[in-house]
C-alpha positions as CSV (number, residue, x, y, z in Angstrom):
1,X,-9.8,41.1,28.9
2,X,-7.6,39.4,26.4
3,X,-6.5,41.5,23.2
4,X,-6.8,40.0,20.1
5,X,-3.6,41.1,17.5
6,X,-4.7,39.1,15.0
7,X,-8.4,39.8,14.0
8,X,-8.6,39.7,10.5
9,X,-10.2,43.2,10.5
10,X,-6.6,44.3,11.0
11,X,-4.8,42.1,8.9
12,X,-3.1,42.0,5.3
13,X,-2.0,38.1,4.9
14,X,0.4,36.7,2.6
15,X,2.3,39.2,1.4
16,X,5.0,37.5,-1.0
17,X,6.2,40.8,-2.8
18,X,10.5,41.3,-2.9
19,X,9.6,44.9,-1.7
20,X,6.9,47.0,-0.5
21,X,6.1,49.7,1.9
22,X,3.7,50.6,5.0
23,X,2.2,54.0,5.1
24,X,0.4,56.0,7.7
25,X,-2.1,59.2,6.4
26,X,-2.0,60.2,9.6
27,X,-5.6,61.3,9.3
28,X,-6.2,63.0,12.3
29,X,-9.9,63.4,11.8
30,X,-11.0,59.9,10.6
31,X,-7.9,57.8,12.5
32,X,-7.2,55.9,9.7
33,X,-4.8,52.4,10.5
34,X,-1.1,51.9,8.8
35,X,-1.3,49.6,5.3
36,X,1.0,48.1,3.3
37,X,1.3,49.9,-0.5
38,X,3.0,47.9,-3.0
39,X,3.0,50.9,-5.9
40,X,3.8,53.9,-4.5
41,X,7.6,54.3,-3.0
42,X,6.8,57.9,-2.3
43,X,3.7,57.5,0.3
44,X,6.5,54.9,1.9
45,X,7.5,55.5,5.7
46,X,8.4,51.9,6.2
47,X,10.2,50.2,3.6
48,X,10.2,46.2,3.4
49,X,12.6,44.2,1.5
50,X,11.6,40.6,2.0
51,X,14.7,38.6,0.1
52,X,13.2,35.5,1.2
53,X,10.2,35.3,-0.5
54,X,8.3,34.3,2.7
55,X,5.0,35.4,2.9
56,X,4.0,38.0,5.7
57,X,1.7,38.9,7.0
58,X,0.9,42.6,8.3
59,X,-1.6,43.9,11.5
60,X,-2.1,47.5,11.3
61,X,-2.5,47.8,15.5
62,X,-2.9,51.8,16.0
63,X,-6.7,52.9,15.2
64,X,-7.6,49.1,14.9
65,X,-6.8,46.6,17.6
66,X,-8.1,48.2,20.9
67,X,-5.7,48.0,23.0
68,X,-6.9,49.8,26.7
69,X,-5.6,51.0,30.2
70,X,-7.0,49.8,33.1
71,X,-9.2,53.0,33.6
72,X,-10.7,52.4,29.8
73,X,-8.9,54.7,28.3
74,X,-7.0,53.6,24.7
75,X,-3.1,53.0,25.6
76,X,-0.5,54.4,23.2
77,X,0.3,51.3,20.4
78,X,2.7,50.7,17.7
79,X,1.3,51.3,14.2
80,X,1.6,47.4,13.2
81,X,3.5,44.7,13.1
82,X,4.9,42.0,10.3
83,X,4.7,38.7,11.1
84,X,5.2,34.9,9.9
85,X,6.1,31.7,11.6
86,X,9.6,33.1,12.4
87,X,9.5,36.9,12.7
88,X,7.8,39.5,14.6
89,X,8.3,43.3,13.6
90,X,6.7,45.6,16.1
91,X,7.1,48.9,13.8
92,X,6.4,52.8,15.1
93,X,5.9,55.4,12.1
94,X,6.7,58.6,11.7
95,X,7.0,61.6,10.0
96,X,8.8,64.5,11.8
97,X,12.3,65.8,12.3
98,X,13.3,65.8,16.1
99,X,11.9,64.4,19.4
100,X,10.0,61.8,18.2
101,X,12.4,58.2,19.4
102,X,11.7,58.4,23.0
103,X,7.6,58.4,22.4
104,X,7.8,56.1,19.7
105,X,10.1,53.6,21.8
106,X,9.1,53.9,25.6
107,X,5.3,54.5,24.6
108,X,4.5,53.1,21.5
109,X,6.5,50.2,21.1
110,X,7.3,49.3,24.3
111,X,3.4,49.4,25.7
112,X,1.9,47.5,22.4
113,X,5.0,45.0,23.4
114,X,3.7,44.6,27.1
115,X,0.4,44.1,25.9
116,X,1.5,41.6,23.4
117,X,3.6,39.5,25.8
118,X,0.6,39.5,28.5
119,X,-1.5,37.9,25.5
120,X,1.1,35.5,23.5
121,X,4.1,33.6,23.6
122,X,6.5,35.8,22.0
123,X,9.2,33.4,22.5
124,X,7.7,31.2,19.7
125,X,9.0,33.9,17.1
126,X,12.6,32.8,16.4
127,X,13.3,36.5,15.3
128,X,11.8,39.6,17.1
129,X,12.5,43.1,16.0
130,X,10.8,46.2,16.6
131,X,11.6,49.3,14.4
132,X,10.8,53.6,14.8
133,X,11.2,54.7,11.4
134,X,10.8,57.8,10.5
135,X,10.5,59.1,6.8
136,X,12.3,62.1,7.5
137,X,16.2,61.6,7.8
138,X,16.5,62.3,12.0
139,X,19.2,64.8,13.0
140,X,20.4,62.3,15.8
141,X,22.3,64.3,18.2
142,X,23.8,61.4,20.3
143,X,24.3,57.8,20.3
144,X,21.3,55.4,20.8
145,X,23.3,52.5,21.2
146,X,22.5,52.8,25.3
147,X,18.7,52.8,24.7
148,X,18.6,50.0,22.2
149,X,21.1,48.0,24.8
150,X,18.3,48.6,27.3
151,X,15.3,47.6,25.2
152,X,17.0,44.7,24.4
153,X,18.1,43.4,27.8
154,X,14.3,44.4,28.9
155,X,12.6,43.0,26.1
156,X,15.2,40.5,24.7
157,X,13.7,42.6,21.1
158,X,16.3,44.0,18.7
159,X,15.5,47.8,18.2
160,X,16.4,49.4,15.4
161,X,15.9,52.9,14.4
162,X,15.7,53.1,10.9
163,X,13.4,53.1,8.1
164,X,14.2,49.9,6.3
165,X,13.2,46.2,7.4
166,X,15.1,43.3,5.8
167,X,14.0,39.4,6.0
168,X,16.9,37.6,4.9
């Protein structure tokens, strides 16, 4: 069944502003999507700098676009993704200190990524990215330069592990 990563349910389109941020409430209860906030630095786990002036467009995908295993069961997924006629972002939140890259890369990004690619042509995006950030500064206790080598020779995606997206 095809998966649709652009329902409008989902979506926050033309976003023009120099600089704003996406937040997750993680809101375990009511499983509330990622949005983009354009006030409040502090509720800020992604933060967007878009020196173009470009508009984006952002898809909260976690607790929104259904996204299934075979069995029925939901599949892990990113939290959303920026987008306009030359980028893709695939972007994993979080919020916690240590061992949180390797479920927000090989699960969360990289399974919202197969899906994507089963359903698109990602090779229409001039630029593809995908980003884990993580509000918390990480205590990173070795080099991630192998596992972003890896994502990108699987995925031909840029991964970055940080908390700030540029469009330049």
């Amino acid at each position: 069944m095809p998966i649709n990563f652009f329902t409008p349910l989902c979506q926050t389109e033309n976003i023009r502003n120099k600089e704003f941020g996406i937040c997750d409430d993680e809101d375990i209860n009511n499983k509330t999507p990622a949005y983009i906030d354009k006030i409040d630095p502090k509720k800020w786990i992604a933060i967007i700098k878009n020196t173009t002036g470009k508009s984006l467009n952002f898809t909260a995908i976690d607790n929104c676009v259904e996204i299934r295993k075979e069995n029925g069961d939901m599949d892990n997924r990113c939290d959303g993704m920026l987008t306009n006629e030359e980028n893709i972002v695939f972007i994993e939140l979080k919020d916690q200190q240590k061992n949180w890259v390797q479920h927000a890369v090989d699960k969360q990004l990289q399974t919202t990524i197969d899906h994507f690619k089963a359903n698109y042509d990602i090779t229409k995006y001039k630029h593809k990215r995908a980003f884990a950030c993580n509000r918390k500064h990480p205590r990173f206790q070795c080099s991630y330069k192998e596992k972003m080598s890896t994502f990108y020779q699987k995925n031909k995606i840029r991964l970055n592990l940080e908390n700030v997206i540029v469009f330049k």
